[in-house]
C-alpha positions as CSV (number, residue, x, y, z in Angstrom):
1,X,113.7,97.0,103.2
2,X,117.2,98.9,102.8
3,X,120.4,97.1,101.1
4,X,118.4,93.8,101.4
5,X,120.9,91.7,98.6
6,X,120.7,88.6,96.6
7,X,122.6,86.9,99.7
8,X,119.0,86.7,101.8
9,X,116.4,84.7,102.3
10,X,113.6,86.4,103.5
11,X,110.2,84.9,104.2
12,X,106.8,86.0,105.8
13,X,105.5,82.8,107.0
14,X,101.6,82.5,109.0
15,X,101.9,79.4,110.4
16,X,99.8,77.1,113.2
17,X,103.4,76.1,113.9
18,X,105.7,79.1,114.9
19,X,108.7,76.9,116.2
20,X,108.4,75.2,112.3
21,X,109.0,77.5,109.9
22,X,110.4,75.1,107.6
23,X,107.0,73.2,107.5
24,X,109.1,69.6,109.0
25,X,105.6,68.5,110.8
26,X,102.9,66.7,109.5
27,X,100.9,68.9,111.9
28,X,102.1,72.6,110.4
29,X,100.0,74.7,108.3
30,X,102.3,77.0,106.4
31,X,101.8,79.9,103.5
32,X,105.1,81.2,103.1
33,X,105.7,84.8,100.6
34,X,109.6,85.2,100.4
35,X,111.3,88.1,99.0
36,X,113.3,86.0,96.4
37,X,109.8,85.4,94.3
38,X,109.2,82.1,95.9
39,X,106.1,81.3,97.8
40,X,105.0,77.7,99.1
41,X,102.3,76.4,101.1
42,X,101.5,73.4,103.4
43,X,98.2,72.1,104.9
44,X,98.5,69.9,107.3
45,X,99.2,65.5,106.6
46,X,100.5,67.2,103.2
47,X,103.6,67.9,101.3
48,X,104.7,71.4,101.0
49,X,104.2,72.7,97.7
50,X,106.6,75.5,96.2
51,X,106.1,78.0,93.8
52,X,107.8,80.9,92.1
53,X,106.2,84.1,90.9
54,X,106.8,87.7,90.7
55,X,109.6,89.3,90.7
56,X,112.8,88.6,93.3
57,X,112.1,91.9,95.8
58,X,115.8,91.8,97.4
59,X,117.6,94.5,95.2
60,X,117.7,97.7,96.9
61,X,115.3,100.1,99.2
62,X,112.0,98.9,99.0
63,X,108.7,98.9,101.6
64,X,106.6,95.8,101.9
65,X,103.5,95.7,103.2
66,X,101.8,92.2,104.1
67,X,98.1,92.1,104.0
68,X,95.9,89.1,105.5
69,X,92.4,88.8,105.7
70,X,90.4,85.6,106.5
71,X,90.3,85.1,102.8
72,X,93.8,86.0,101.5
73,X,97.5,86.2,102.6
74,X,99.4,88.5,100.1
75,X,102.3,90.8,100.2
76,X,102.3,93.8,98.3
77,X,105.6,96.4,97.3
78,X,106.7,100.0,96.2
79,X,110.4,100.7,95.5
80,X,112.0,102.9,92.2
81,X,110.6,100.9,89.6
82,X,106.7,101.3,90.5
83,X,106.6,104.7,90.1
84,X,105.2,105.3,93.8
85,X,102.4,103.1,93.3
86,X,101.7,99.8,95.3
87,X,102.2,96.7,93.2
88,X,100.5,93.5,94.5
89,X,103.5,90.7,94.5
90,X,102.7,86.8,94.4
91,X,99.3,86.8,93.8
92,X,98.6,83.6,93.1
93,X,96.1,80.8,94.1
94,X,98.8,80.0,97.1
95,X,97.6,83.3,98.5
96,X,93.6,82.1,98.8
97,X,93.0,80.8,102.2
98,X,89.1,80.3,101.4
99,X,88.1,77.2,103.0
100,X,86.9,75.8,99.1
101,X,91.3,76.0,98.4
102,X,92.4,75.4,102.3
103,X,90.1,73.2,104.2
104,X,88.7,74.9,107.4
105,X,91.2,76.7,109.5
106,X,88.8,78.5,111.7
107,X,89.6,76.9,114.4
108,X,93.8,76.8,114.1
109,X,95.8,79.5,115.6
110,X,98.4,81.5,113.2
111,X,101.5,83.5,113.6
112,X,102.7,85.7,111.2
113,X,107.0,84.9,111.4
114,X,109.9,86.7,109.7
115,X,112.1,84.1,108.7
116,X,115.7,86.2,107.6
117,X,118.9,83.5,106.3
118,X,122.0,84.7,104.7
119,X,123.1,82.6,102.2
120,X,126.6,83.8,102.4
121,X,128.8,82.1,105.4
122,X,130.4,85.7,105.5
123,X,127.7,87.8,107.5
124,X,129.4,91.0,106.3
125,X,126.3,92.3,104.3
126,X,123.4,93.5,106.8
127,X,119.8,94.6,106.0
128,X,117.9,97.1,108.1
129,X,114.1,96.7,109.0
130,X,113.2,100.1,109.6
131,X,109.7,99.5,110.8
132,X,107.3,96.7,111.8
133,X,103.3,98.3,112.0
134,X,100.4,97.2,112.9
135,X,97.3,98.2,114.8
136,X,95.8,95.0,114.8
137,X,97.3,91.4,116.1
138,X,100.3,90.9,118.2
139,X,103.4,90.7,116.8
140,X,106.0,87.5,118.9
141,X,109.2,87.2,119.3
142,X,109.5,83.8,119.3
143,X,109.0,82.8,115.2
């Protein structure tokens, strides 16, 4: 992330629901890793439960790199202050999508969306994503 500021909202959300980001439905299924050291998580016919950890991750140029496997949904960092090593950010029980913590999701499609907000009406500030990877899954436009 490059000049990402204090005035954003960003959010990696892998939802069942991608036209719900904000978890409104008693039907979504949400695990939500923002950038501002908030995380939350909803199962579905439940309440959606937030949490801060970590540190806030939008102050300067950073990478992020998101990492889910059928267990686990976490989002790891490098930027000045880690020394060139990868540090593993928000990883927390939210993150374990075992079926003991989650219930069984086998059979519930999920979307992994980008949600960006400026909280500042003024839209002068601007953020770049440089690069979206990946080798595996498809990545939609419509989150």
């Amino acid at each position: 992330m490059t000049n990402l500021t204090a005035e954003f909202v960003l959010s990696f959300i892998l939802t069942n629901s991608p036209g719900d980001v904000k978890g409104n439905k008693n039907t979504t299924i949400i695990f939500r890793n923002g950038v501002t050291a908030t995380a939350a998580k909803k199962l579905a016919n439940k309440k959606l439960n937030w949490f801060y950890h970590g540190k806030p991750l939008n102050s300067g140029d950073m990478k992020i790199n998101l990492t889910i496997t059928p267990n686990q949904f976490a989002m790891s960092y490098i930027d000045e202050s880690t020394e060139g090593n990868w540090v593993l950010h928000g990883d927390t029980p939210l993150t374990s999508l075992r079926k003991e913590s989650v219930g069984d999701l086998s059979k519930e499609t999920f979307r992994l969306c980008v949600y960006v907000k400026n909280k500042n009406k003024y839209m002068g500030n601007k953020f770049i994503m440089k690069q979206i990877n990946t080798n595996v899954g498809y990545i939609h436009n419509k989150c």
